[in-house]
C-alpha positions in Angstrom: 0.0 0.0 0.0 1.0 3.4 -0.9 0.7 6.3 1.4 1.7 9.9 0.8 2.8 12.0 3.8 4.2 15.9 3.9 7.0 16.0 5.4 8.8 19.1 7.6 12.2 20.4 8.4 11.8 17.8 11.2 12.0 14.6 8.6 16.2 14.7 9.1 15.8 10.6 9.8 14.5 10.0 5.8 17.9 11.6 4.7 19.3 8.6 3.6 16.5 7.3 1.9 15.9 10.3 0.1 19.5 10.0 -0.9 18.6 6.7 -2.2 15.9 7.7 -4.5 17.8 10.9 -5.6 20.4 8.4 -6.8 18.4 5.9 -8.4 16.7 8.5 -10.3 20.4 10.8 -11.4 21.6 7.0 -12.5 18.5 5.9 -14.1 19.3 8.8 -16.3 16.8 11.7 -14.7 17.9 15.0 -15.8 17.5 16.7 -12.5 20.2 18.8 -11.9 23.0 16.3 -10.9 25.9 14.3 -12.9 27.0 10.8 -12.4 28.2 9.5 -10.7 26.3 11.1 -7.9 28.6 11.3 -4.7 26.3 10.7 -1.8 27.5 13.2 0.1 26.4 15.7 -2.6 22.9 14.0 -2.2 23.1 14.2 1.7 23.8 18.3 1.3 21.5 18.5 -1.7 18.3 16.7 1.0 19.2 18.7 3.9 19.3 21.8 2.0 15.5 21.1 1.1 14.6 19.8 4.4 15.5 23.5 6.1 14.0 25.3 3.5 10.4 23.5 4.0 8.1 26.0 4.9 5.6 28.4 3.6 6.7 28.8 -0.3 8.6 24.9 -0.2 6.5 21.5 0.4 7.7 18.7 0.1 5.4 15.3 -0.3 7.1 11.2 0.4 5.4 8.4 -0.9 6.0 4.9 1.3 5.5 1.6 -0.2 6.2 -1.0 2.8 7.5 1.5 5.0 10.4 2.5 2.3 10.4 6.3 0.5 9.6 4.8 -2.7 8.8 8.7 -4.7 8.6 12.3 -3.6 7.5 15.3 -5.1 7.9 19.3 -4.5 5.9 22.2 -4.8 7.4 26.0 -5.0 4.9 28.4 -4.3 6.3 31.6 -6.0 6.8 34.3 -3.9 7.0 37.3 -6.1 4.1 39.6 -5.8 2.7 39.3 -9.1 2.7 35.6 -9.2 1.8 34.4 -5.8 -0.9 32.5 -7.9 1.4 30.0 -9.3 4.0 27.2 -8.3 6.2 25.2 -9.9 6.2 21.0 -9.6 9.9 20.3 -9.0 11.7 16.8 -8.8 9.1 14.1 -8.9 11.0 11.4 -7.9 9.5 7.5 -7.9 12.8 4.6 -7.1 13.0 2.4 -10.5 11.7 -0.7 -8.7 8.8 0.9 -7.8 7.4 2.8 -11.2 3.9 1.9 -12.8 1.7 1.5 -9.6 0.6 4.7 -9.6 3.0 7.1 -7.3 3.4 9.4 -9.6 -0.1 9.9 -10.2 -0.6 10.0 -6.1 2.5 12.3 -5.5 1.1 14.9 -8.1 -2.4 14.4 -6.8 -1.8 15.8 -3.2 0.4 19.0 -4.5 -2.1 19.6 -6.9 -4.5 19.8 -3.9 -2.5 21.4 -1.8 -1.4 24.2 -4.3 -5.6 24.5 -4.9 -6.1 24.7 -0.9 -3.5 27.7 -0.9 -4.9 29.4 -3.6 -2.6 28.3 -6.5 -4.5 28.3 -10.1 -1.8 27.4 -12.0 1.0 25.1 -12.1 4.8 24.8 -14.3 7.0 22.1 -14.3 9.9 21.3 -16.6 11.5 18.1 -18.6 13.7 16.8 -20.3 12.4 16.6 -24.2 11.4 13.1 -25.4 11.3 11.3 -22.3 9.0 9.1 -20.6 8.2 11.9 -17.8 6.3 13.6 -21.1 3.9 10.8 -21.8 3.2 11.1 -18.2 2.5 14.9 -17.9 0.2 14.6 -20.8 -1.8 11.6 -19.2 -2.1 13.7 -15.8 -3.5 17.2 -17.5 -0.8 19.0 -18.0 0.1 21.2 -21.4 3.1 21.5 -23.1 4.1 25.2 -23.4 7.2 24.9 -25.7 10.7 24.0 -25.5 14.0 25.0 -25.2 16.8 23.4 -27.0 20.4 22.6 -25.0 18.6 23.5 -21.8 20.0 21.2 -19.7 22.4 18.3 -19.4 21.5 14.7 -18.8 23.4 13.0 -15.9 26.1 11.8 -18.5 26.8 15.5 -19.5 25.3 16.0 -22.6 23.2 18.7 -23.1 19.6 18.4 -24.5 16.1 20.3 -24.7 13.6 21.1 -21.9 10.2 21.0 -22.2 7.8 23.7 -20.4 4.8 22.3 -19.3 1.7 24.2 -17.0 -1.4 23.4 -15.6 -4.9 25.5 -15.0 -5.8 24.2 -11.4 -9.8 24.4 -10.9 -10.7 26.0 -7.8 
């Protein structure tokens, strides 16, 4: 059984498994702003770096499957005046093992909810052109807004487009 839990700066203990799936995901090939081989310290710095920053404008969502972090998920509320009405999906994360039962769909189903309950009505995300993380996007709602060619590097280096992607949240 799945369950999804927000977590707070006082989740230090899931460190190390959120190390884990950060490094499953960088050497599955997820172009998510690290290179491999990802040094786990770099991971460790990268987690605890998020942790302190939960809060008001950063949440941060955990999906167990048999008591192991098996996906996460975080939502950036923008803090700029003008856009307070939008956040950005960043870093949905689900281990390798664990991929077509549905934690995705779960993970972006309580920021989605959350970002309605604060008053978000519209949502961004980013990816990496021509991946499966597309396909998926488009299956949950979203809208591709354009791309952007040599955006970003894949874990190996190599530098290929981003895809934009938003979402109208109903209130």
């Amino acid at each position: 059984m799945v369950r999804i839990s927000r977590l707070g700066p006082e989740s230090q203990p899931l460190v190390e498994p959120l190390c884990d799936l950060l490094t499953d995901a960088v050497h599955s090939g997820a172009s998510v702003g690290f290179l491999a081989p990802l040094a786990r310290e770099t991971a460790r710095q990268y987690w605890q770096l998020v942790l302190s920053s939960l809060g008001h404008s950063l949440c941060l969502w955990v999906a167990k499957l048999d008591d192991k972090v098996a996906g996460s998920v975080q939502l950036a509320r923008c803090q700029k005046e003008n856009g307070r009405h939008r956040a950005e999906i960043q870093k949905l994360f689900v281990l390798s093992a664990c991929r077509g039962q549905g934690i995705s769909r779960k993970l972006m189903a309580a920021a989605e909810a959350h970002a309605r309950d604060i008053g978000c009505s519209l949502l961004v995300l980013d990816t990496l052109v021509g991946t499966h993380a597309e396909t998926v996007y488009h299956h949950f709602g979203w809208h591709k807004a354009g791309e952007i060619p040599n955006y970003a590097a894949t874990p190996d280096g190599e530098l290929h487009a981003t895809a934009y992607y938003y979402k109208l949240l109903a209130p």
